[in-house]
C-alpha positions as CSV (number, residue, x, y, z in Angstrom):
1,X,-13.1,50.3,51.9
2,X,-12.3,46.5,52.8
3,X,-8.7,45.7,52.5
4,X,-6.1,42.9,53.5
5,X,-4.2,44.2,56.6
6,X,-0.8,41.8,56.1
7,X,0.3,43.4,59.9
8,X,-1.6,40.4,61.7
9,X,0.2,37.9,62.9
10,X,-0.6,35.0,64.9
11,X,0.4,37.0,68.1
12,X,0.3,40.9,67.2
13,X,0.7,43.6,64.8
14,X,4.0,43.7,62.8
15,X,4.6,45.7,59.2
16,X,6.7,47.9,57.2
17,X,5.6,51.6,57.8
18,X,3.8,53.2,55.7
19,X,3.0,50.3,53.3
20,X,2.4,47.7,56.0
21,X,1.0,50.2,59.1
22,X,0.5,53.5,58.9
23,X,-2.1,56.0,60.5
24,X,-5.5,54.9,58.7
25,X,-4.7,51.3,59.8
26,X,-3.8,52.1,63.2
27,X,-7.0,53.9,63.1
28,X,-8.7,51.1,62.2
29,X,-7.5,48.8,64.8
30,X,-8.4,51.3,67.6
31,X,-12.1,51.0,66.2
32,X,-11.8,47.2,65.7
33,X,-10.6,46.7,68.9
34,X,-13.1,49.2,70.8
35,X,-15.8,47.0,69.0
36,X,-14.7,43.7,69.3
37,X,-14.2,44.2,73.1
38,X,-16.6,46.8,73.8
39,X,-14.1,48.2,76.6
40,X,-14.8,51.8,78.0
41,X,-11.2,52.3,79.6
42,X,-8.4,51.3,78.0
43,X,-3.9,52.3,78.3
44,X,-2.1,53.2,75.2
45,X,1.9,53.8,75.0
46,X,4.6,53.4,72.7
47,X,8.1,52.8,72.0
48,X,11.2,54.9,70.7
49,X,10.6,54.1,67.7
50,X,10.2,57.2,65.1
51,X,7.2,56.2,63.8
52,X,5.5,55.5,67.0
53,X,4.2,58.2,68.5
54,X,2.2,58.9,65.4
55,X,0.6,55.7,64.8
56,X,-0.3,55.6,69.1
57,X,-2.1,59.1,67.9
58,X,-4.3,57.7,65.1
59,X,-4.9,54.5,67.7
60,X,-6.2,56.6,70.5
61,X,-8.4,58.5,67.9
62,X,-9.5,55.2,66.8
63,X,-10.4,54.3,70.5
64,X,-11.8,57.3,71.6
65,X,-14.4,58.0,68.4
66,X,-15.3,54.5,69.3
67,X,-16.6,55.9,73.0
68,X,-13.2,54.6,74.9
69,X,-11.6,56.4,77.9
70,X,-8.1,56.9,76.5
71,X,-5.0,56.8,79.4
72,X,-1.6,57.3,77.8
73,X,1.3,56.7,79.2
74,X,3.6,57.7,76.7
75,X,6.8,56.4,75.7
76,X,7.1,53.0,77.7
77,X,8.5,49.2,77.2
78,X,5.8,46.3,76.2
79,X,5.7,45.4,80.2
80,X,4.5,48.8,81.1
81,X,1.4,48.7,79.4
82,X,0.6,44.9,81.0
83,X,1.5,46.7,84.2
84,X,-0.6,49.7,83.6
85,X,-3.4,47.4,82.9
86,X,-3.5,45.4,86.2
87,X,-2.4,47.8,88.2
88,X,-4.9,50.7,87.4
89,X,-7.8,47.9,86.5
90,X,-8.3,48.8,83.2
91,X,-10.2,46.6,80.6
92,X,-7.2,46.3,78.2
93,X,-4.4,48.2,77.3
94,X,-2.0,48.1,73.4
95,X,1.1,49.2,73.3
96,X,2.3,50.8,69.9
97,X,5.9,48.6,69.3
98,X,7.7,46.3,66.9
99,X,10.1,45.2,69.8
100,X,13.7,44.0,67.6
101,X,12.5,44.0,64.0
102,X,13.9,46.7,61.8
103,X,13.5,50.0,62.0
104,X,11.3,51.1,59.4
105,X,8.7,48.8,61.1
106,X,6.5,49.1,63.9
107,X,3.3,47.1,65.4
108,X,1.5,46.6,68.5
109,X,0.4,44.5,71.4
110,X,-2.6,43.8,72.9
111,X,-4.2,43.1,76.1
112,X,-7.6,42.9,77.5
113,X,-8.8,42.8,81.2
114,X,-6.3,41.7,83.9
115,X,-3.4,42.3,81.3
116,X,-4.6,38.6,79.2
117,X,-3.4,38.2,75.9
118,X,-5.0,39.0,72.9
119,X,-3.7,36.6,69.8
120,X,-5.3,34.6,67.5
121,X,-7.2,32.4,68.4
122,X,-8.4,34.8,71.2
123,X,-10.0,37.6,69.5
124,X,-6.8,38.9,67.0
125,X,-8.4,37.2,64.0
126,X,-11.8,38.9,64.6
127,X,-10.3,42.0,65.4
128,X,-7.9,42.1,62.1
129,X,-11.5,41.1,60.3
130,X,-13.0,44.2,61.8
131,X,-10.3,46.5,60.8
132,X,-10.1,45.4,57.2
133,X,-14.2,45.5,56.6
134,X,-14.2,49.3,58.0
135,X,-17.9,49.4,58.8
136,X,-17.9,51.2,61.7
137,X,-20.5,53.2,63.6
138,X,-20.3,56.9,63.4
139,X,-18.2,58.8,66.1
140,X,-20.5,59.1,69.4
141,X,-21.6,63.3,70.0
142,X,-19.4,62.2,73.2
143,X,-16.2,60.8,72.3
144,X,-14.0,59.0,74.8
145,X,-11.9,61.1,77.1
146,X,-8.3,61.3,76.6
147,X,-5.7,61.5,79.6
148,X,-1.7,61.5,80.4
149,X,-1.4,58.8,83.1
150,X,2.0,58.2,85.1
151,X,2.7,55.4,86.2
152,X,6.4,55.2,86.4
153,X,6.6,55.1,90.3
154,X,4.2,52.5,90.9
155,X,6.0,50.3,88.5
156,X,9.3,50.9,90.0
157,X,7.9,50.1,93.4
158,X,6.6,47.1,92.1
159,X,9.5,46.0,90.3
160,X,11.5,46.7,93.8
161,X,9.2,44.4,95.6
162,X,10.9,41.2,93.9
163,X,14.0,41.6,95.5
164,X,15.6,42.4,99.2
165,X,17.2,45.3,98.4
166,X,19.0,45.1,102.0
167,X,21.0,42.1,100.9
168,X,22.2,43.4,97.7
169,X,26.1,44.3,97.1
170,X,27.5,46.8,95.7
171,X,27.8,44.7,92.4
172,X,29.1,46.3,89.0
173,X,26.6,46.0,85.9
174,X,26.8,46.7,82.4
175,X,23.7,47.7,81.1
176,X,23.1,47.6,77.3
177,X,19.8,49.5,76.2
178,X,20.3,48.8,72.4
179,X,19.2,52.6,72.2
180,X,16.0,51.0,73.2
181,X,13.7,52.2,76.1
182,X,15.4,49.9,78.8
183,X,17.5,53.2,79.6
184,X,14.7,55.0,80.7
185,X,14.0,52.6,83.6
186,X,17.2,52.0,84.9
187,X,18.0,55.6,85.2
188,X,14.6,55.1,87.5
189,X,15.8,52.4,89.4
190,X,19.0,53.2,90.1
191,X,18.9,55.4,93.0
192,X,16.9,52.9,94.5
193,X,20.2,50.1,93.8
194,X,23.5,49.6,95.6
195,X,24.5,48.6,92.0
196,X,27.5,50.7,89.8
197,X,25.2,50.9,86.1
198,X,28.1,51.2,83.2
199,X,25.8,52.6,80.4
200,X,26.4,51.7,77.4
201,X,24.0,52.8,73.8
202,X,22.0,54.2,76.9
203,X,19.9,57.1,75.2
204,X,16.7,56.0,73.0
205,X,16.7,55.9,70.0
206,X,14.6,55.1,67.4
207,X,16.9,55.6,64.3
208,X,19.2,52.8,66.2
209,X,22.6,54.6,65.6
210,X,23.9,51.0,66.4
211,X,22.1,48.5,64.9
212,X,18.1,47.7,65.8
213,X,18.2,46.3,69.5
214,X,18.4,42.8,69.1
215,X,20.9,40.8,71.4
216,X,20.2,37.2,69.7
217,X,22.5,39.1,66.7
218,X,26.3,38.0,67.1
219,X,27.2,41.4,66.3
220,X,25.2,43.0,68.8
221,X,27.1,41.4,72.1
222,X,30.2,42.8,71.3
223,X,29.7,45.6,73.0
224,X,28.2,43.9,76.1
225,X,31.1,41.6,76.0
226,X,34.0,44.5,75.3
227,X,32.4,46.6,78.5
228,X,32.5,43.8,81.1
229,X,35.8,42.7,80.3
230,X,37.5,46.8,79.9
231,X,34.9,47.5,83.3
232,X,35.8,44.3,85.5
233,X,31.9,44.0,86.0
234,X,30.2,40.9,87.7
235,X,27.2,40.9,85.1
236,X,26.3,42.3,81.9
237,X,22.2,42.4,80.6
238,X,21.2,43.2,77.1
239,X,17.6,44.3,76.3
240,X,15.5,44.2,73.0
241,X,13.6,47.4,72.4
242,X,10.7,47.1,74.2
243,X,12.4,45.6,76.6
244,X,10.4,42.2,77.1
245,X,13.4,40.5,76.9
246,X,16.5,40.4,78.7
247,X,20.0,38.5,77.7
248,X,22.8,38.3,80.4
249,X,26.5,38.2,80.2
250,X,28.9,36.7,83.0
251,X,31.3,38.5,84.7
252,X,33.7,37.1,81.4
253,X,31.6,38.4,78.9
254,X,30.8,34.9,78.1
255,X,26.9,35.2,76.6
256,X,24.6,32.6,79.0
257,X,22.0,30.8,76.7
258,X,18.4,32.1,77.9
259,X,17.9,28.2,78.6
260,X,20.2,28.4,81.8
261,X,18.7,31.8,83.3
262,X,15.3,29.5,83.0
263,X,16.5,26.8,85.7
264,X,18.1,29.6,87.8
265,X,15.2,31.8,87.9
266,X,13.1,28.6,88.6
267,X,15.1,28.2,91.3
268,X,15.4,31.3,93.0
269,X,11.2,31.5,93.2
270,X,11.1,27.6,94.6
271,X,13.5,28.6,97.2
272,X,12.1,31.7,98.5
273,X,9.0,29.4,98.8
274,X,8.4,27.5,101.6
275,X,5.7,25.6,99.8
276,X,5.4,23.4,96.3
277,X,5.3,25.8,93.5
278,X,4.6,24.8,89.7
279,X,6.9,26.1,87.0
280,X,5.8,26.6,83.6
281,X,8.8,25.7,80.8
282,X,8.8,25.6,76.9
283,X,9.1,21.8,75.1
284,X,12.6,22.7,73.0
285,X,15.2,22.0,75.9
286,X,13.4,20.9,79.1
287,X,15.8,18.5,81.3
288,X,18.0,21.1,83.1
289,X,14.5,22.6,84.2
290,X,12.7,19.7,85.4
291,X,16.2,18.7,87.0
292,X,15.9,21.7,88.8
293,X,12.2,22.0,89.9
294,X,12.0,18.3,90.9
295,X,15.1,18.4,93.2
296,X,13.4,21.6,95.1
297,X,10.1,20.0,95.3
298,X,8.4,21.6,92.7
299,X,6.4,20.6,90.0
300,X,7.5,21.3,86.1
301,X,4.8,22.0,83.8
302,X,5.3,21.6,80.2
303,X,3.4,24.5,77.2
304,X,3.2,25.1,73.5
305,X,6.0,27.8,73.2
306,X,4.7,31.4,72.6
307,X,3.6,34.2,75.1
308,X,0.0,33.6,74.9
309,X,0.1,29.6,75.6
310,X,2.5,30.1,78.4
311,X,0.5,33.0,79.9
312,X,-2.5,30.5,80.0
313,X,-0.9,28.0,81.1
314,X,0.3,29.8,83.9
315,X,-3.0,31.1,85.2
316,X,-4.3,27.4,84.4
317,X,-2.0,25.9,86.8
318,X,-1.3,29.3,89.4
319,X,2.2,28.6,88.4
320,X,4.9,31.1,90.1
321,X,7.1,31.4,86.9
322,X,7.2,30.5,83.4
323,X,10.3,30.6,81.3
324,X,11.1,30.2,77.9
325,X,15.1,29.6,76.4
326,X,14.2,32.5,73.9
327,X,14.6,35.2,77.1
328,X,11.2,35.4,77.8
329,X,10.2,34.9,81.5
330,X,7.0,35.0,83.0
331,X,5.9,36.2,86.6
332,X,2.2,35.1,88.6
333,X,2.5,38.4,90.2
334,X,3.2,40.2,87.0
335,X,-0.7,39.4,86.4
336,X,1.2,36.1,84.4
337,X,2.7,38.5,82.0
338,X,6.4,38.6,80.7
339,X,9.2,41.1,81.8
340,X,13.0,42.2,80.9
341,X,13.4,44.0,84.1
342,X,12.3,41.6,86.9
343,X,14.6,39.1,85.5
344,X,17.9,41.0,86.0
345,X,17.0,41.9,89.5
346,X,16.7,38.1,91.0
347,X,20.0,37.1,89.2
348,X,21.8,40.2,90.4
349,X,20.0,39.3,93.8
350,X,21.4,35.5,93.7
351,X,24.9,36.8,92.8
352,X,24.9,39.0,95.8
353,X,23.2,36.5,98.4
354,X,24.9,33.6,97.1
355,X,28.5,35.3,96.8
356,X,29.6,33.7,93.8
357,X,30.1,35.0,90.1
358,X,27.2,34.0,87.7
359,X,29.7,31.5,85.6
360,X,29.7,29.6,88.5
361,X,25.5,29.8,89.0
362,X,25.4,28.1,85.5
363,X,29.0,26.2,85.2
364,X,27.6,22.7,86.6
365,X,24.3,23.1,84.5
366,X,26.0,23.7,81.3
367,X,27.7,20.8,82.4
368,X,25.3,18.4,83.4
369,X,23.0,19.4,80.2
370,X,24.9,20.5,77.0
371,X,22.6,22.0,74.3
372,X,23.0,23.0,70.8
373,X,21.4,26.4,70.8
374,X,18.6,27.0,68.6
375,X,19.7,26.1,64.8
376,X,17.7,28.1,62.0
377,X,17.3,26.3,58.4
378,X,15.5,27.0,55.6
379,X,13.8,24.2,54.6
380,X,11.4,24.1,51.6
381,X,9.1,21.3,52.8
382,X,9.5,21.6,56.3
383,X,6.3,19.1,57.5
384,X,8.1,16.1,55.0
385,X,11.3,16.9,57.2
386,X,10.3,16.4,60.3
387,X,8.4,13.4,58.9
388,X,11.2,11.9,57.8
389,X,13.7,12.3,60.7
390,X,10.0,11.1,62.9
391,X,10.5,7.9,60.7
392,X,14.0,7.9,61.4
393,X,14.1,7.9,64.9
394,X,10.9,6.2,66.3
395,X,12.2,2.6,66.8
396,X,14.8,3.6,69.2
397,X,13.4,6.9,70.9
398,X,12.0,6.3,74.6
399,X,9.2,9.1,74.2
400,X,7.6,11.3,71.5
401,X,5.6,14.2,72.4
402,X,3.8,17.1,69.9
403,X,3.3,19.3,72.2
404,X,5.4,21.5,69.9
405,X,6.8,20.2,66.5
406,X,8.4,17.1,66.9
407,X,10.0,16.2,70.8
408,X,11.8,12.9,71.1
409,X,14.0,11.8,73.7
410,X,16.3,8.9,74.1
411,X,18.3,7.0,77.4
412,X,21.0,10.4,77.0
413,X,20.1,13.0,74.6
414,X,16.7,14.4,73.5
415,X,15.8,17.0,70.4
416,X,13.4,19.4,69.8
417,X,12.7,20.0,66.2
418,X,9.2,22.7,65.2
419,X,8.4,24.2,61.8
420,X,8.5,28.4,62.0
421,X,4.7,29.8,62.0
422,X,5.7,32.4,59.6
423,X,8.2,31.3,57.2
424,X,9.9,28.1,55.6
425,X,12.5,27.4,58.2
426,X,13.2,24.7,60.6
427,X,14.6,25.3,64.6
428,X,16.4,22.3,66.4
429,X,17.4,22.3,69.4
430,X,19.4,19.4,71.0
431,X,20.7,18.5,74.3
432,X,22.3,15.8,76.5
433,X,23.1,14.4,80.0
434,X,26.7,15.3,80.6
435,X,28.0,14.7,77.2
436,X,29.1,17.8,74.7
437,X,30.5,15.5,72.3
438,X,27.3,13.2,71.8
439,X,25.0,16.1,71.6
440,X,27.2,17.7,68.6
441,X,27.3,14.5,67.1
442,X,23.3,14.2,67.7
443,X,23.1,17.1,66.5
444,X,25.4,17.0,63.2
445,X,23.0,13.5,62.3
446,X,19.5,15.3,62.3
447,X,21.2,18.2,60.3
448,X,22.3,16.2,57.8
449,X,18.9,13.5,57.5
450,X,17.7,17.4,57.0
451,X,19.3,17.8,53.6
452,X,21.3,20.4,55.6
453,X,25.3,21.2,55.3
């Protein structure tokens, strides 16, 4: 029976269990996406999540009465599964997960060959019409074969292979797993680390005795904050559940805005380089970045925001890195995919090669290029707002770009300002050269030409 499957998204699957996703539809999708693809070996895993391990058992039955070679790695994080993919050369790989949203949801991620995105305007769309039409072929005589696959090893190995582990000091970290699955890989690692791990909401999960793992929540960084101050530690990192994103705390407990960690991860990969390397940024604060990349002889590439248009962009350009201010980085020998736990290790690395405290890695670009933060509103004609602050604006500004929403930039400040794909709200972000007080004041002005308080 045809029905509307509400889960799709424009990047994966998201809904309330059971009403939302549940078994049948996760059945579904496994036959949608054998058939849209017509892959024979595909990875499944899942997160911590309660409802998890059933839906990734109504997937794989989906996959394998659709003649696809199941391997399951079990309980993972998001990266695993794009790791599990390349590593193993498999021709796609979903991962059962609905990474910070509430618990009584849950999703998935998809892959094809080489770990490339799947959203929609790259197959999602035809696989969601697939899955609500149900007209599928009977069940082979031979279904696809089913198999435990661990890779745990091989992905710490690899992980390990970003950093010199010789030059790292015996530096102090707070670890916050959000009761997510980030736990799982540091106890991994660890052995492997000079580092001291203070564990804190360590153990998955998936009821989220503290609150659903999501570090952009004020609430959720006190903890962080509380342990590197009580601990004396020189670094504090915060994961969401599925660990594909990573937040980081100085050694004050001061949060550092994703949009810093960007230029400093750009610039630890230009300077192991001895040759040009193209970086890949987001459009909503860009000048710390190019700043960055152009004084070490790199070249800054500007994408849409969003996983898949960075990914592409990336293999587009054979770019080294690719960051976005919302904590989500991007590595070329990650097969161009995103990870939470590559991240931690180059910072930790800079802190330890570098022999100073992380405050004083970001202090002078914080400095030199004051931002906002990303500012939410709810806005209930969002494309008439950013028509009229467009109007508003255009006689003075020195550029315009649409890359995403609306860009415009002036002699000393510049604003980002994009409609949400999903709901009725507005994001700004603003920044400035060297000047806090004229970027709040920017920034107070386009709030209030935006109807907002």
């Amino acid at each position: 029976m045809a029905i509307d499957l509400t889960c799709f998204k424009a990047y994966d699957v998201r809904g309330r269990v059971p009403d939302e996703l549940n078994e049948d539809i996760a059945y579904r999708i496994g036959r949608a996406y054998a058939t849209y693809l017509g892959v024979k070996r595909v990875a499944i895993g899942h997160d911590i999540r309660l409802t998890s391990e059933n839906i990734s058992s109504a997937l794989c039955r989906g996959l394998r009465d659709s003649g696809v070679d199941v391997f399951d790695i079990g309980r993972c994080g998001t990266e695993e599964i794009y790791f599990t993919t390349f590593d193993q050369q498999l021709e796609g790989g979903i991962v059962v997960t609905a990474s910070h949203n509430p618990k009584d949801y849950n999703g998935m991620k998809f892959v094809r060959e080489g770990s490339k995105p799947i959203s929609g305007d790259t197959g999602l769309n035809d696989i969601k019409r697939l899955a609500e039409q149900n007209d599928f072929a009977p069940p082979p005589a031979e279904r696809g074969m089913y198999s435990v696959l661990d890779v745990k090893q091989r992905y710490i190995d690899h992980l390990l292979t970003y950093v010199d582990v010789e030059q790292l000091q015996p530096l102090k970290l707070v670890v916050n797993a959000g009761n997510g699955g980030a736990g799982d890989v540091i106890d991994r690692i660890e052995d492997a680390l000079p580092f001291e791990f203070i564990k804190i909401h360590h153990d998955a999960d998936g009821s989220f005795p503290n609150g659903v793992p999501n570090p952009l929540l004020q609430e959720n960084r006190q903890p962080t904050i509380d342990a590197i101050r009580e601990r004396q530690a020189h670094l504090g990192i915060a994961w969401d559940g599925d660990f594909d994103r990573c937040f980081f705390f100085d050694e004050n407990g001061d949060f550092i805005e994703g949009y810093y960690i960007v230029g400093l991860l750009a610039e630890a990969f230009l300077s192991k380089n001895d040759e040009p390397q193209k970086i890949v940024h987001d459009p909503r604060l860009t000048w710390n970045t190019i700043d960055i990349v152009e004084s070490h002889h790199g070249e800054s590439v500007q994408s849409k925001t969003g996983h898949a248009f960075i990914k592409e962009r990336m293999r587009l350009e054979d770019a080294v890195y690719g960051g976005e201010m919302s904590a989500h980085h991007y590595f070329k020998d990650f097969a161009y995919c995103d990870s939470g736990m590559i991240p931690w290790l180059l910072v930790a690395e800079l802190v330890s090669k570098l022999g100073k405290p992380l405050s004083s890695l970001v202090a002078e670009r914080q400095a030199a290029y004051p931002v906002s933060g990303e500012i939410n509103s709810r806005i209930a004609d969002p494309k008439s707002v950013l028509e009229k602050v467009e109007a508003h604006y255009s006689d003075v500004a020195k550029s315009i770009d649409y890359t995403d929403g609306l860009s415009m930039s002036f002699d000393d400040w510049r604003f980002n300002l994009r409609m949400s794909n999903t709901e009725p709200v507005v994001r700004l972000n603003v920044e400035a050269k060297g000047n806090a007080s004229l970027m709040e004041q920017r920034k107070n002005d386009i709030l209030t030409l935006m109807g907002v308080d």
